[in-house]
C-alpha positions as CSV (number, residue, x, y, z in Angstrom):
1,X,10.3,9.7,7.7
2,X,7.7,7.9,10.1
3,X,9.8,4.5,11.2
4,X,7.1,1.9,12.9
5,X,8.8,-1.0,14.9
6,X,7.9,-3.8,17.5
7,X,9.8,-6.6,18.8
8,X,9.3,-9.4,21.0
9,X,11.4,-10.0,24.1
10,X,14.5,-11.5,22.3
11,X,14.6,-8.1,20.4
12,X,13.6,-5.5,23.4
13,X,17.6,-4.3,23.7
14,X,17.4,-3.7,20.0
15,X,14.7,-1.9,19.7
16,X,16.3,0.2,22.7
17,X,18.7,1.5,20.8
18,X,16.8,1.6,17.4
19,X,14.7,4.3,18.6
20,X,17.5,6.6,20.0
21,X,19.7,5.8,17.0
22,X,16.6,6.7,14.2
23,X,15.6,9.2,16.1
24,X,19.1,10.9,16.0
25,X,18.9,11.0,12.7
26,X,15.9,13.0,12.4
27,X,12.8,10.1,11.8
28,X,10.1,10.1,13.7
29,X,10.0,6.5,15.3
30,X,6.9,4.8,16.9
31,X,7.3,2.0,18.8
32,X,4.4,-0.7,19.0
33,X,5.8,-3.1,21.9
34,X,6.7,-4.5,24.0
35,X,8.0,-2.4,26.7
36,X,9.4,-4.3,28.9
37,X,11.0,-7.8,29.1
38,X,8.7,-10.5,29.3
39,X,10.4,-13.9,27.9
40,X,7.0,-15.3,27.2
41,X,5.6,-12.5,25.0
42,X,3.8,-13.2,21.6
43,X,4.8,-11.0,19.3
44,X,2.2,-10.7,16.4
45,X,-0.3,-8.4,17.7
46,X,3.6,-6.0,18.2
47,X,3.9,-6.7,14.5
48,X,0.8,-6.5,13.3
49,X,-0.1,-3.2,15.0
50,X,3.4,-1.8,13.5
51,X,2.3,-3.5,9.7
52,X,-0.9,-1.6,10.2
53,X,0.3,1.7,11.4
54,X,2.7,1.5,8.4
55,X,0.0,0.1,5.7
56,X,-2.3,3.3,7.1
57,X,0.0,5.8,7.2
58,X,1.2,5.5,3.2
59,X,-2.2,5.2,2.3
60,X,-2.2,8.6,3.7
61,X,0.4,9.9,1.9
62,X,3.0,9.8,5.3
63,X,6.4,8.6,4.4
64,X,6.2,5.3,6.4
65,X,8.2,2.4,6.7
66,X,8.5,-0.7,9.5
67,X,11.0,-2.5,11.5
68,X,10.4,-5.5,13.1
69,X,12.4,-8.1,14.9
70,X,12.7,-11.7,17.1
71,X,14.9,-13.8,17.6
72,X,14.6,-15.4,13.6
73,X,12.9,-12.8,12.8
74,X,10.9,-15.4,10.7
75,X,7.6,-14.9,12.7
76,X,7.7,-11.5,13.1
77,X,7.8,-11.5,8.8
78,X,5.6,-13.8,8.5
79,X,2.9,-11.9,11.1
80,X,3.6,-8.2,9.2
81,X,3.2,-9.8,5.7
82,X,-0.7,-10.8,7.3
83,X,-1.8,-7.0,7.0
84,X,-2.9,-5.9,3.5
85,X,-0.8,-3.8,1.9
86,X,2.7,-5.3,3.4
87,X,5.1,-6.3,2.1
88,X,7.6,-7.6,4.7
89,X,11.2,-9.1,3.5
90,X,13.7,-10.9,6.2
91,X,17.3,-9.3,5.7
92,X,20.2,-10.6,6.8
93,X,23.1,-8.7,4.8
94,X,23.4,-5.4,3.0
95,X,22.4,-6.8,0.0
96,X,19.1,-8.4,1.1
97,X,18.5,-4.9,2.7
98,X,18.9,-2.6,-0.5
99,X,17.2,-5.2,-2.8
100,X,14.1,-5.4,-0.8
101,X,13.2,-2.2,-1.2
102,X,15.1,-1.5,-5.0
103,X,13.1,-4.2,-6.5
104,X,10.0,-5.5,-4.2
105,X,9.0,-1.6,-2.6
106,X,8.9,-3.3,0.7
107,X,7.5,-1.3,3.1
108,X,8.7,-3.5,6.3
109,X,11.6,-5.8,7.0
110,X,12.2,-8.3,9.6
111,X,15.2,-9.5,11.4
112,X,16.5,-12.0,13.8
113,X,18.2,-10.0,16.4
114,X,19.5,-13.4,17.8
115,X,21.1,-13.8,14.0
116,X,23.4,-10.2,14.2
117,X,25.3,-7.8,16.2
118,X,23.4,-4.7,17.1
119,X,25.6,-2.0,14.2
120,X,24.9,-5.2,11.9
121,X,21.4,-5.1,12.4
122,X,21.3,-1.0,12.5
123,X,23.6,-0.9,9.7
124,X,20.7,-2.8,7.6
125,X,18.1,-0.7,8.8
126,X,20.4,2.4,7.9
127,X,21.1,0.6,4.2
128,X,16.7,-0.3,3.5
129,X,15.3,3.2,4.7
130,X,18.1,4.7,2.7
131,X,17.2,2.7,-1.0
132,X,14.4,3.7,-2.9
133,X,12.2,1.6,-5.0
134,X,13.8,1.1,-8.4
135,X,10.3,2.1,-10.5
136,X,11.7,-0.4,-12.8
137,X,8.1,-1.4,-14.9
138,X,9.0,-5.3,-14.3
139,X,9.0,-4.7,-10.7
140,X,6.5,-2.5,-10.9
141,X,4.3,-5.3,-12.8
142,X,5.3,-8.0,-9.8
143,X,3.8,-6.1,-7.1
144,X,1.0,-5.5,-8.8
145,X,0.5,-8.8,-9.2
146,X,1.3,-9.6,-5.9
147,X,-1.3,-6.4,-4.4
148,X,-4.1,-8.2,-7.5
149,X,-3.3,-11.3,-5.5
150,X,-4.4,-10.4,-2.3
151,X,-7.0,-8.3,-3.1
152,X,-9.4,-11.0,-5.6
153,X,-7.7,-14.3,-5.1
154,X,-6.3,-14.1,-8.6
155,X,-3.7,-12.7,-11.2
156,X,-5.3,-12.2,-14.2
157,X,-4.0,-14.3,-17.1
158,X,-1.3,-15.9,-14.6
159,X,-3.2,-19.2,-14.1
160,X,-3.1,-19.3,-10.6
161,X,-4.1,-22.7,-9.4
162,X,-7.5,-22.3,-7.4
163,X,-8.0,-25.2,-4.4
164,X,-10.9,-27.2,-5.2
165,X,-14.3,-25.9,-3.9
166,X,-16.1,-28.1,-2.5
């Protein structure tokens, strides 16, 4: 499988030892940045390029999933889940880890490398490329929405509030 992760300074050891670590177990890793320390990085355009690499390479049929981490791994979530197509959870356990991809098929996941050990973190990355997606139809339906969401503004028959237009 193609792994895609970026970082920002506060995860640069991580990501270190990510790519030897996935690529000992056979994935082909790409790292988006950064590549060297700087403590006054940004890291969206890291995130975003990795979203995107991972949002093109499914719709191209690659096996594809992303990594990305800060120190909250908050913004670097919040900066994936900008690119159509992702959907980026924050995991901080096991169980946060399988269930994002069993029952939301995300295709990224975010984590604060200031929050967790290094085989914490690995062990969670280990635990979400491992799951599949359940299928289950009611997830199945959610996403859909979700994907109808970003793609119209809408969810048919789910009266989504619309802001005034003025």
């Amino acid at each position: 499988m193609r792994i895609h992760i970026a970082t920002d300074h506060a995860g640069l050891d991580f990501s270190t030892h990510l790519i030897s670590h996935l690529g000992a177990a056979g994935h082909d890793v790409v790292d988006h940045g950064p590549v060297e320390y700087d403590a006054l990085d940004d890291y969206p355009a890291f995130c975003i390029n990795a979203a995107q690499a991972v949002a093109v390479d499914q719709a191209a049929g690659i096996e594809a999933l992303g990594v990305v981490f800060g120190g909250s791994g908050n913004g670097e979530q919040i900066a994936a889940n900008k690119v159509t197509g992702i959907r980026a959870a924050l995991v901080w356990n096991q169980s946060t880890a399988v269930l994002a991809r069993q029952h939301n098929d995300a295709n990224v996941i975010s984590i604060g490398a200031r929050q967790h050990t290094v085989e914490e973190a690995t062990s969670f990355i280990d635990a979400f490329i491992a799951e599949p997606f359940s299928g289950d139809e009611r997830h199945a339906r959610r996403i859909a929405q979700l994907a109808e969401y970003e793609a119209t503004g809408d969810i048919a028959g789910k009266n989504v509030d619309h802001p005034a237009r003025g």
